[in-house]
C-alpha positions, -999 to 999 in steps of 0.1 A, spaced: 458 778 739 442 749 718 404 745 725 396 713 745 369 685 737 358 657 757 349 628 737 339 592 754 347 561 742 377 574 717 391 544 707 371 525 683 348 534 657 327 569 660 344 577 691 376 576 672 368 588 643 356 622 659 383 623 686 411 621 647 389 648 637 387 677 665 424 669 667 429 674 627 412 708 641 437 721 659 416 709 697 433 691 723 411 662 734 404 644 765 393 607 765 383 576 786 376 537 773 375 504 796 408 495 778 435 505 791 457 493 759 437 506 732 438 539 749 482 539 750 477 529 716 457 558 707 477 578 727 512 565 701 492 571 674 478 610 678 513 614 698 533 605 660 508 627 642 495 655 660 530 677 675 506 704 679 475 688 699 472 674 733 456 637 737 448 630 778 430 600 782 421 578 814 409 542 817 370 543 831 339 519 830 309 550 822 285 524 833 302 521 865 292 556 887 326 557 907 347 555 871 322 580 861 332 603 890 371 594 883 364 610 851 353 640 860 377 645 887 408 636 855 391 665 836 386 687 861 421 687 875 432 695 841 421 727 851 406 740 812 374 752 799 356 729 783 343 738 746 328 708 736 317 673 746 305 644 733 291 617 751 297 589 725 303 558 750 275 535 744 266 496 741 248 471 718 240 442 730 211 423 703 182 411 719 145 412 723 126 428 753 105 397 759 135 372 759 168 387 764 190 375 796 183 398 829 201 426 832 201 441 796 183 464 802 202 475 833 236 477 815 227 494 784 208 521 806 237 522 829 264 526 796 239 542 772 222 567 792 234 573 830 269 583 813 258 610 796 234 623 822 262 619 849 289 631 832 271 663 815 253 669 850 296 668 866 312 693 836 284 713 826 289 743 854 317 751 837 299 760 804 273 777 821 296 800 840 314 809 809 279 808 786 288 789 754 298 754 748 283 724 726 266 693 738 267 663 713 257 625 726 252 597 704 216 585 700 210 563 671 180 557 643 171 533 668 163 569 693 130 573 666 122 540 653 120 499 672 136 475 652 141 437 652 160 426 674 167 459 689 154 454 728 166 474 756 193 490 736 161 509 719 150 516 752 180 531 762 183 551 729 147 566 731 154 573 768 190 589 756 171 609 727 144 624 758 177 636 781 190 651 752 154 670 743 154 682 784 191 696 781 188 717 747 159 733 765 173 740 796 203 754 780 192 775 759 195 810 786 229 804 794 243 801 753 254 763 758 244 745 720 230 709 725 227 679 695 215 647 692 232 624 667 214 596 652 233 575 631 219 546 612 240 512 602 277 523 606 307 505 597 319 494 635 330 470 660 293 464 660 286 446 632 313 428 627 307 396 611 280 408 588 278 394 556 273 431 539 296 448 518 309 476 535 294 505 513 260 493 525 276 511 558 278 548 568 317 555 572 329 563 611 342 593 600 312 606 578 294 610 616 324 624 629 327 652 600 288 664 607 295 664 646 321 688 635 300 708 612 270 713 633 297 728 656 309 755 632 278 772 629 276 804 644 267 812 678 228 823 667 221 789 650 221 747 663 213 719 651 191 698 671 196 666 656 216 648 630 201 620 615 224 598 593 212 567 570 227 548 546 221 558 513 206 530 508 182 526 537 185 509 568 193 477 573 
């Protein structure tokens, strides 16, 4: 039996890029995006190219706690170990903490952070009973360092980044691996409409490649975090 990853947010940009590459790894994945759509699209897609791989997938809101709870009930009644997860579903909005519109800070929390923590907190019996499993969720440069313009979705990046820190910790007796990933300025639905050329950007699938490779390692070694700039800098 193929192993099985659970990857948020699968349809665009990192999220899809690491759900083509787990499957291009022999892993059946299981997904969840707000669009229903994109998600049957996705499904086509993987369907026409993968003969081997399983895709399941289920529309859900992660910043909504019922969709969240859906989820986990979808996964569960799947009835497979899990091997890996990442909790990649996240949210941007631009904005600064002094003057952005109410409720920011609310929704980027809710998508940002209570996903993961709710989500991990529903699957992660599982891994412990069986004592292995990995841990990714998607933090961002913006985890380590306030930037222009960044506001609550900072906030809820450093606050993403401390949950992260808590789990490896707590994980660490019962053999389950856990990562932060903090990409810099990658080439997504995010910044579309940038006048940049688009090898200022990291490449979706360059994040998706290290997720991949810090999960390779052998059972006595993790890596903590994966920080990812553009070669040239920030931006």
């Amino acid at each position: 039996m193929n192993k099985l990853a659970v990857i948020t947010g699968g349809t665009k940009g990192i999220g899809k890029a690491t759900v083509l590459k787990f499957l291009s790894q022999g892993f059946d994945v299981i997904s969840c995006s707000r669009n229903l759509t994109e998600l049957e699209n996705l499904s086509n897609e993987f369907t026409s190219n993968f003969s081997g791989q399983k895709f399941f997938y289920l529309q859900a809101d992660l910043s909504n706690k019922s969709d969240i709870a859906q989820f986990i009930k979808f996964i569960k009644d799947i009835g497979r170990p899990i091997d890996v997860l990442v909790n990649n579903a996240g949210l941007f909005i631009p904005g600064t903490v002094h003057s952005e519109d109410d409720g920011n800070l609310e929704l980027m929390i809710e998508t940002n952070l209570y996903s993961a923590y709710y989500l991990t907190r529903g699957l992660i019996e599982s891994m412990k009973t069986k004592k292995s499993g990995h841990i990714f969720t998607m933090c961002s440069v913006a985890s380590i360092q306030a930037y222009e313009n960044g506001g609550s979705y900072s906030v809820s990046k450093f606050a993403l980044l401390g949950f992260t820190k808590a789990l490896r910790e707590e994980m660490k007796p019962f053999g389950i691996k856990v990562t932060s990933v903090l990409p810099g300025a990658t080439l997504t639905a995010s910044w579309e409409g940038v006048d940049l050329p688009s090898s200022r950007f990291i490449k979706a699938g360059d994040i998706a490649s290290t997720i991949y490779g810090a999960y390779t390692l052998s059972d006595s070694a993790v890596v903590e975090e994966i920080l990812v700039r553009p070669q040239l800098g920030d931006i």
